[in-house]
N, C-alpha and C positions, 0 to 999 in steps of 0.2 A: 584727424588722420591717424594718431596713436591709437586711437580705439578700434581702428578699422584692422591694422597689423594684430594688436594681439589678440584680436578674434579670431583674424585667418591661420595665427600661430596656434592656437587654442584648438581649430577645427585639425589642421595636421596633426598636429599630436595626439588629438582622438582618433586621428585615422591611423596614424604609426601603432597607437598601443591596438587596433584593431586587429591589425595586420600579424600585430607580431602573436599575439594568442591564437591567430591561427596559425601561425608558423609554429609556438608551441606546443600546438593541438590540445589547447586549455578552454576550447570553446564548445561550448553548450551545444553545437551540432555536429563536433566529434565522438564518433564512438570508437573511444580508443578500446584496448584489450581489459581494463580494470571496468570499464562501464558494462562490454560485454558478457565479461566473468558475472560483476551481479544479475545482470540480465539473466543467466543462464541460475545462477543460486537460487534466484527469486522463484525462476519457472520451478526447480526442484520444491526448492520449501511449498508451493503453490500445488503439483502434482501429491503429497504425500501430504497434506492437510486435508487432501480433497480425499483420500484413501481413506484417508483415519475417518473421517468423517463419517466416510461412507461403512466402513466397517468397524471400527471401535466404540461408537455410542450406541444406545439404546433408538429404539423407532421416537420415541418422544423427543429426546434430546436434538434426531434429525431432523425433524420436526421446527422443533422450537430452533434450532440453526439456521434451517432455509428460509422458515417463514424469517428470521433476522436479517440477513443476507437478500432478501428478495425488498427489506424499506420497511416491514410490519412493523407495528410498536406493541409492549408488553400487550396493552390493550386488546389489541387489534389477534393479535396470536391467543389469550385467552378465548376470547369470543369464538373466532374459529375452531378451536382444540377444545370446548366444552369446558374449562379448567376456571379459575382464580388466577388471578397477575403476578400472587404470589408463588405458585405453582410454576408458572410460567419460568417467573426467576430464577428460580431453585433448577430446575433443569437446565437455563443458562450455563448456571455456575460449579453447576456437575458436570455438563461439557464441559466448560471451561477448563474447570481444574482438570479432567481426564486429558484434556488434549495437551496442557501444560506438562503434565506427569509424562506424557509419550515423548515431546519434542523437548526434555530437558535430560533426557536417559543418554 
């Protein structure tokens, strides 16, 4: 019969501390104004990645980006692009570094 109370004690107090994180608004399907804000940072960094892309690399490097972005593997994007895997890379990482260079200014 002891086992049976501190079960049901056990179950209200998961229900209290449930209750009360939603009265804190510390639960996973509040979006408070700090969730929102990066919501909105993330959309910016997302629109101005997607600019740079579009206009500070090279046609290869856009290239070799989307085909990334779209699941290809080095492989997969040589073959398409007429190129070596190593080739491939190298433009990778020329993106890479160019977009790092733009978003750490």
């Amino acid at each position: 019969m002891a086992s049976n109370r501190e079960s049901d004690f056990a179950e209200v107090l998961v229900d209290r501390l449930m209750l009360e994180s939603f009265a804190n608004e510390s639960s996973a399907y509040y979006a408070g104004d700090a969730s929102r804000a990066k919501s909105s940072a993330l959309d910016q960094f997302r629109s101005k990645l997607k600019w740079h892309i579009g206009h500070s690399l090279s046609e290869r490097q856009k290239q070799v980006l989307h085909s990334y972005l779209a699941g290809k593997k080095e492989r997969e994007i040589a073959l398409d692009l007429g190129v070596t895997q190593q080739v491939v890379n190298i433009y990778k990482h020329r993106a890479i570094k160019k977009l790092r260079k733009i978003f750490s200014n």
